[in-house]
NUNU-793545 format. One line per 4 residues: number of its first residue (from 1); their letters; for each residue x, y, z of N, C-alpha, C. Coordinates in steps of 0.1 Angstrom, whole numbers, plus 5000, padded with zeros to 4 digits. Last residue first. Layout:
BEGIN
NUM) A) X,Y,Z,X,Y,Z,X,Y,Z; ...
//
This chain:
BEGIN
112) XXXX) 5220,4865,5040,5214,4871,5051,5228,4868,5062; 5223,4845,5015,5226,4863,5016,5221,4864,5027; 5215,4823,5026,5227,4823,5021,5233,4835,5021; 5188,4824,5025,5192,4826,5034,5212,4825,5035
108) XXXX) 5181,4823,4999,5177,4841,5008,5186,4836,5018; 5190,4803,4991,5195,4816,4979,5191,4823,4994; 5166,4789,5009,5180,4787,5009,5188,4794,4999; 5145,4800,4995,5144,4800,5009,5158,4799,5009
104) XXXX) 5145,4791,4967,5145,4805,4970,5150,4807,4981; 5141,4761,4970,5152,4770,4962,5157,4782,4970; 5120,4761,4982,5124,4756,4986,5139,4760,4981; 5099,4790,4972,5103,4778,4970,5112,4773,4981
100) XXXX) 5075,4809,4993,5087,4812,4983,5091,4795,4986; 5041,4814,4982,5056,4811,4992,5061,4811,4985; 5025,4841,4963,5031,4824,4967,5043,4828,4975; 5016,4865,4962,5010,4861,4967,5014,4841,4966
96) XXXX) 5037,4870,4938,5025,4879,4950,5018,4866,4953; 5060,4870,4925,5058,4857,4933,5049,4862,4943; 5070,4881,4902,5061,4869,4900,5056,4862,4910; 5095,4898,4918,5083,4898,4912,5079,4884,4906
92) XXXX) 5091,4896,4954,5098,4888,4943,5091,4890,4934; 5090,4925,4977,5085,4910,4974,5094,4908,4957; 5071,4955,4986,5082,4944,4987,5080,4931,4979; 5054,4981,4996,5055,4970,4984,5067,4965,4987
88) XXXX) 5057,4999,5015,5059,4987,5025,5055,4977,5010; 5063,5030,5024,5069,5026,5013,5066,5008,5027; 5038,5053,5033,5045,5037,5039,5050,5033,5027; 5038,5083,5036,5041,5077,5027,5046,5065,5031
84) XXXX) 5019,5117,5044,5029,5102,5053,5029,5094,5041; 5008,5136,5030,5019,5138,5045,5024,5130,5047; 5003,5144,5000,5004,5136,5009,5017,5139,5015; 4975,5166,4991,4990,5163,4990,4994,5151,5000
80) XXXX) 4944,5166,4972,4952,5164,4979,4966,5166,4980; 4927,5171,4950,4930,5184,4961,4940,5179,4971; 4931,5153,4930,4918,5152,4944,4920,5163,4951; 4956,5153,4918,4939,5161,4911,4925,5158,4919
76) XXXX) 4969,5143,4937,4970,5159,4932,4955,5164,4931; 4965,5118,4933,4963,5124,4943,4963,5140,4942; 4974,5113,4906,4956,5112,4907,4956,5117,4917; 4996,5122,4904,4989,5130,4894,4974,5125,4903
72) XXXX) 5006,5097,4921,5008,5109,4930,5001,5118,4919; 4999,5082,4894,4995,5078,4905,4993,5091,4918; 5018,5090,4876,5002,5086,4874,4995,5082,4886; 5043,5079,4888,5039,5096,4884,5022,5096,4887
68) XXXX) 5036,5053,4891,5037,5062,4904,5039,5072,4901; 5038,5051,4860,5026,5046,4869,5028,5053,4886; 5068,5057,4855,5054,5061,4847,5041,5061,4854; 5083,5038,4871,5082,5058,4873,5068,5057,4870
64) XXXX) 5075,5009,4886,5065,5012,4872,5071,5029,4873; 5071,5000,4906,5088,4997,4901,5085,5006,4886; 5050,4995,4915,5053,5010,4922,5067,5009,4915; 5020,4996,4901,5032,4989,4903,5046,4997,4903
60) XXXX) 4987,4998,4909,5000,5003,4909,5009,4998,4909; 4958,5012,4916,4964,4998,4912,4974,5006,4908; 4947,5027,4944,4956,5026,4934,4959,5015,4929; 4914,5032,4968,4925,5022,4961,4933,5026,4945
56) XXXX) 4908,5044,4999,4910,5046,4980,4921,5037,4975; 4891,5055,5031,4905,5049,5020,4897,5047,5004; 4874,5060,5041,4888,5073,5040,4897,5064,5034; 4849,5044,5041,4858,5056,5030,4865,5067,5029
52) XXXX) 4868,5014,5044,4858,5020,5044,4857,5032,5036; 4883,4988,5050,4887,4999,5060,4879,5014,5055; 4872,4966,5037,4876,4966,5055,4876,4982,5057; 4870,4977,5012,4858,4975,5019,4864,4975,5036
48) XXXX) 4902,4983,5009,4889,4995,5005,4876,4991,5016; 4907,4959,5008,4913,4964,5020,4905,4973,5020; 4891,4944,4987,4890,4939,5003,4899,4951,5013; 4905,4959,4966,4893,4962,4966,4886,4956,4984
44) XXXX) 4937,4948,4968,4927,4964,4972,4912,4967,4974; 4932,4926,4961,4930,4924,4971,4932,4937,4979; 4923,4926,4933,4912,4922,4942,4917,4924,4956; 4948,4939,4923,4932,4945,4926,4920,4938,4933
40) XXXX) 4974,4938,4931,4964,4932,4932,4953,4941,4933; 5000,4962,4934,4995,4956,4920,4980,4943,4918; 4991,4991,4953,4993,4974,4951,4992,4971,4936; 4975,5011,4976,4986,5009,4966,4987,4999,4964
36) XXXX) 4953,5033,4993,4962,5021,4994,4964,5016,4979; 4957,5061,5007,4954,5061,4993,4963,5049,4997; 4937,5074,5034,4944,5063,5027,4944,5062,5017; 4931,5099,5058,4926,5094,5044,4940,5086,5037
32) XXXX) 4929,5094,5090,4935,5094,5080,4928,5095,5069; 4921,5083,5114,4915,5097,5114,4917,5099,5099; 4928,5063,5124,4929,5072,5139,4929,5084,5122; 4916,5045,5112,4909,5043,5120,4917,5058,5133
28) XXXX) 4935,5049,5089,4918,5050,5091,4916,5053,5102; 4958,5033,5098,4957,5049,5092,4945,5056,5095; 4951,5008,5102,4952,5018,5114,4954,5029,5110; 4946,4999,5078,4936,5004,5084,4936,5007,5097
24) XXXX) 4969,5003,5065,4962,5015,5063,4945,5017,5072; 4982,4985,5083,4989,5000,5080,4978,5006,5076; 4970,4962,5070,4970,4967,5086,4974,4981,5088; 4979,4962,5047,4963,4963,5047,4960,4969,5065
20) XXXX) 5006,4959,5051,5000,4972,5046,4987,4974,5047; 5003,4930,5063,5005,4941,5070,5006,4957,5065; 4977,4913,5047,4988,4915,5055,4996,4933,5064; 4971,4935,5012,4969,4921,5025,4979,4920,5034
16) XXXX) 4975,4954,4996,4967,4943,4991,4965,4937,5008; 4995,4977,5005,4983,4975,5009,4973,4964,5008; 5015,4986,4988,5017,4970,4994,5008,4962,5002; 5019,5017,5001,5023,5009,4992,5020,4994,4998
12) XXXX) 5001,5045,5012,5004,5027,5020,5004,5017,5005; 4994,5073,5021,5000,5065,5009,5007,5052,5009; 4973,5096,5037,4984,5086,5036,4985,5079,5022; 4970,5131,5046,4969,5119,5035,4978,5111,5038
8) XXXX) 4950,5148,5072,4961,5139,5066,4955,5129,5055; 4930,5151,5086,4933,5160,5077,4945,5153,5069; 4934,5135,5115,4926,5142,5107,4930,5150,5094; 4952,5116,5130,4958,5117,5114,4948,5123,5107
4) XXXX) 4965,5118,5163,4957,5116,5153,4963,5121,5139; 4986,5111,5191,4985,5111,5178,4973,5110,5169; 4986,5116,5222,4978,5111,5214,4980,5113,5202; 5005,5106,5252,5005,5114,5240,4995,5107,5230
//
């Protein structure tokens, strides 16, 4: 079975790097238009360049209503709607892009 994503909109929260940046550029690559999402702008602007121009970058802080209104509003006002939605932002706020402490690790793993 073949899945393609011509005509499709995606929406890949958390896109900056790692495995959203992977999500959207497998979106791409089987056909998609990508609207990738993140509170890093530099590291949207590298997922944009990797994955070319069926993707678009959101700066976005998706805990933000106001700003993910303003956000699905910008997709609107491109003619778009979106079909697929990677909810994949996650994480500690203040802690994009650092490990997590030595503290933290053991707090996480106490809840798990």
């Amino acid at each position: 079975m073949e899945i393609r994503f011509e005509a499709r909109t995606i929406v890949v929260t958390g896109a900056a790097h790692g495995i959203g940046r992977a999500i959207a550029a497998a979106f791409v690559a089987e056909g998609g238009h990508v609207y990738a999402c993140d509170v890093n702008a530099e590291g949207l602007a590298e997922t944009v360049r990797l994955c070319g121009a069926s993707c678009e970058s959101i700066l976005v802080d998706v805990g933000d209503r106001d700003a993910t209104q303003a956000a699905a509003a910008r997709i609107a006002a491109a003619g778009r709607s979106v079909d697929i939605l990677v909810n994949n932002a996650g994480g500690v706020r203040g802690q994009v892009g650092r490990p997590l402490g030595r503290y933290q690790r053991r707090r996480l793993a106490n809840h798990l």
